[in-house]
N, C-alpha and C positions, 0 to 999 in steps of 0.2 A: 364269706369264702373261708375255705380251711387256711388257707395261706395266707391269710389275713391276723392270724391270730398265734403265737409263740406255740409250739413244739412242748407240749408237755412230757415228762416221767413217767411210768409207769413201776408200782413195787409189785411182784406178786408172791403171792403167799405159798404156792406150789411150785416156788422156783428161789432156791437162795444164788442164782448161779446171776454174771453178770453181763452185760452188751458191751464191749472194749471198743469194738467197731464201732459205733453209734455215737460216739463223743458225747457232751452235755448239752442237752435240748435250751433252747433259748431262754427258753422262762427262766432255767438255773443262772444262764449267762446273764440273765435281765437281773438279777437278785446279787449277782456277784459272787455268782457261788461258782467254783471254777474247776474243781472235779467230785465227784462222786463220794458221797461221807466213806469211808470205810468203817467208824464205831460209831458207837449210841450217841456219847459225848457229841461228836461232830453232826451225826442225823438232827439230835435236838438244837444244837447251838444254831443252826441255817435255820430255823421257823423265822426269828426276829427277819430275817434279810429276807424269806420269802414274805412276808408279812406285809412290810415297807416297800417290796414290790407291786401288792397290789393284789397275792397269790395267798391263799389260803392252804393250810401245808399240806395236809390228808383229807381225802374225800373218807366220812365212815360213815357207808349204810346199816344203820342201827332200827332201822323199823323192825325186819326178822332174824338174820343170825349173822350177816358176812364182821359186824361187829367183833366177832367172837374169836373171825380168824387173828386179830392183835394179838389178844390173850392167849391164845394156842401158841403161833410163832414167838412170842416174849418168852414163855414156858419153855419151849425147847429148846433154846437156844441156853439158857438160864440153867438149864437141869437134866436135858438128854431128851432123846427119844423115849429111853426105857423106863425111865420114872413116869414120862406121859402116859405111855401104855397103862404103868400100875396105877395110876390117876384116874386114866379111863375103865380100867376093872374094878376101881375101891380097893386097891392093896394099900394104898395109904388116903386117910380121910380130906376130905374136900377143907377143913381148918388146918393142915399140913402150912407148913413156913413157906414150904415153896410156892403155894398159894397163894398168901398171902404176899410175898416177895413178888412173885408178879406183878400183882396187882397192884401194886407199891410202885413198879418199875414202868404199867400202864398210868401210871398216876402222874408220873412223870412228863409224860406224850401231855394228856388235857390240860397241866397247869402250865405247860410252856405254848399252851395258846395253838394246840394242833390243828384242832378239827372245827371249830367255830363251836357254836355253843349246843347245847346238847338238843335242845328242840330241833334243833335243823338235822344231828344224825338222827334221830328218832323218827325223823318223816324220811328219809331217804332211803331206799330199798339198793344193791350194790346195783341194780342197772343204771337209778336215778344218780347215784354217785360217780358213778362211770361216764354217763351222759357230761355230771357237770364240769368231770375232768376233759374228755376229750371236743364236749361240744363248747359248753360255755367259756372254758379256761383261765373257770373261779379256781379252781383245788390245783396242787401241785403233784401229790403222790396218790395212787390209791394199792391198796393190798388186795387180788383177789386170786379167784385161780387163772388159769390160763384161758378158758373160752372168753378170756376177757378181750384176747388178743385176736380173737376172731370177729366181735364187738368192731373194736376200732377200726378192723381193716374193710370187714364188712356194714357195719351200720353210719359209720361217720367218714369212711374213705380214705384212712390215714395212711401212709407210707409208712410200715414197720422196720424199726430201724432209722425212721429219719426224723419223722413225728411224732414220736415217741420212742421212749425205749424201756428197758429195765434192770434194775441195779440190784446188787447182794442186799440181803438184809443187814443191818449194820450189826458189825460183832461186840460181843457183850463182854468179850474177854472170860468167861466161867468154864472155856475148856469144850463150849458146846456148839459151836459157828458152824460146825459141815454137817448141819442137819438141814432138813426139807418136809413140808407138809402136802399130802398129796389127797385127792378122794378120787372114788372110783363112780364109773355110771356101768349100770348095768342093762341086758338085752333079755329077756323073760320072752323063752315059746310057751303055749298053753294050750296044752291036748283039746280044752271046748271052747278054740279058739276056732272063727270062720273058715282060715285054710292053714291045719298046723303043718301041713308037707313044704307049705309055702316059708312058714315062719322058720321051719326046722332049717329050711334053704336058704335064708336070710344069714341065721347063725354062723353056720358054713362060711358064706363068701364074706361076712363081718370079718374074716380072720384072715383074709387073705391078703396080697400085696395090692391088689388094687383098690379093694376098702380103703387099708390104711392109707396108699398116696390118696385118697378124693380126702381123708381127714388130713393129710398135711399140707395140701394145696390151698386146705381153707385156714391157716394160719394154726390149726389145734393139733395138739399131741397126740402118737395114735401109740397102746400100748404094744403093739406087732413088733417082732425084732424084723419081720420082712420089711419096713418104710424104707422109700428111698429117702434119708437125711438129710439131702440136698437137696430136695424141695420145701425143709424149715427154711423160715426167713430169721434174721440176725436176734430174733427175740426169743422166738419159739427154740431155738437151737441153741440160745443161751440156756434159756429152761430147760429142756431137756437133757443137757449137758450137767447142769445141777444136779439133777434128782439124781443122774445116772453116779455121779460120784459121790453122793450124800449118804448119810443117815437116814432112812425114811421110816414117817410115820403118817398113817391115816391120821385126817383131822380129827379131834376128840371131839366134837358135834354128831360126827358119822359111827362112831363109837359107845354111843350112851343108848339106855333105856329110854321111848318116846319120851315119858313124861319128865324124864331128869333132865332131857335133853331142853324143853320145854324151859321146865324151871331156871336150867345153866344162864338161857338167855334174858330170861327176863330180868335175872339178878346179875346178869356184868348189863343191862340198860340201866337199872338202878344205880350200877356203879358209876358209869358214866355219868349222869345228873350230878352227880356227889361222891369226888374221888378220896373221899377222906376214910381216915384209918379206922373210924367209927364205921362207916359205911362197907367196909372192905370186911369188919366181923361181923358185923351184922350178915354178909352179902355170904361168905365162907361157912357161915352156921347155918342158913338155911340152906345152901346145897349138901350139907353133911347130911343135915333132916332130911332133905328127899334122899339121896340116896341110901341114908339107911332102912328106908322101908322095899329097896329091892335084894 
């Protein structure tokens, strides 16, 4: 039974905003940890106490990319939204310090014993991580976007807000803390499509206020300024409370050329096995090489 088993965290990555409401889910209280890190310093120093709990500190699905969201969120916070955009154009090279200083700063996370060992992120997809945070309640945090939050409420039953919640990302102190990483999903009509009058009428009522409330009843963001925001529950209206007073940037995943996109990933999996400073130039020179062939 759900209530059998401690009230997990939730981090997400498309929300630096935080749950006030929601006090500290059990697991934190079982660990001793008694409010919510506000810096990096204090996020990392709790692993030993989640640990000695019995909790595993971050679920990271590293099979295909949700990996990637760390490295994005550590980067912005570290350097701006705007340098990330030139990161994601190549105005400044993928061996760039800031680069490298992330990756330095994700290096961090794996040697204070974050995520368990790398074979287990490398088989875990963000559902399967999500699963082990909400189902099994091995993991303590995970980073994702927000249909995470529809996930829990839908796939495992949880009480948003009671069994879970979610917290700021923890500040870096660099000047960069009110930023936010958001992606988009898109709706495509197609002229030699079976009914495009239908699809074209689809588009239309996608925008409208009852669209958006059926997306915010199901616990997800709807980008419509018509939502009623009183059907966000304490998590979703934390998030979107975020993003609306943040810095925002598309994820740099959703930003790249397929194959650089390709490459980015497969070289922070690399990183992960082996967070060393070797492995970090090695890792920064081959994304320069692919991306300078676009």
């Amino acid at each position: 039974m759900i209530s059998s088993r401690p009230p997990l965290k939730m981090i997400s990555a498309c929300s630096d905003g935080i749950c006030a409401s929601s006090g500290i889910p059990q697991a934190q209280t079982a660990a001793g940890i008694a409010s919510q890190p506000a810096t990096w310093d204090e996020f990392v120093g709790n692993f030993a106490k989640l640990k000695k709990a019995g909790v595993v500190p971050i679920a990271v699905g590293a099979k295909v990319w949700s990996h990637a969201e760390w490295f994005e969120s550590i980067y912005e916070h570290l350097n701006g939204v705007e340098k990330a955009a030139d990161l994601a154009s190549h105005k400044i090279p993928w061996t760039d310090e800031s680069v490298k200083n992330t990756l330095k700063k994700y290096a961090e996370l794996l040697k204070a014993g974050c995520c368990g060992d790398a074979t287990g992120m490398l088989a875990m997809d963000w559902n399967d991580a999500s699963d082990a945070l909400f189902k099994q309640g091995t993991f303590g945090y995970q980073m994702i976007g927000m249909w995470n939050n529809d996930r829990a409420r839908s796939v495992h039953g949880l009480k948003e807000g009671a069994d879970y919640s979610i917290q700021q990302f923890p500040a870096m102190g660099a000047g960069h803390d009110d930023v936010s990483s958001v992606d988009s999903k898109e709706f495509s009509g197609f002229t030699n499509g079976a009914n495009p009058a239908a699809a074209d009428a689809f588009l239309v009522w996608i925008t409208t206020a009852d669209a958006a409330n059926i997306i915010a009843k199901h616990g997800l963001a709807s980008p419509s300024n018509k939502v009623d925001k009183s059907l966000y529950g304490p998590v979703m209206k934390a998030s979107a409370n975020a993003v609306a007073t943040s810095k925002v940037q598309f994820v740099l995943g959703d930003l790249l050329p397929g194959d650089l996109v390709d490459e980015y990933r497969v070289q922070l999996q690399k990183f992960l096995q082996d967070p060393s400073d070797a492995t970090i130039d090695a890792v920064t020179k081959a994304l320069e090489a692919k991306a300078a062939t676009f």
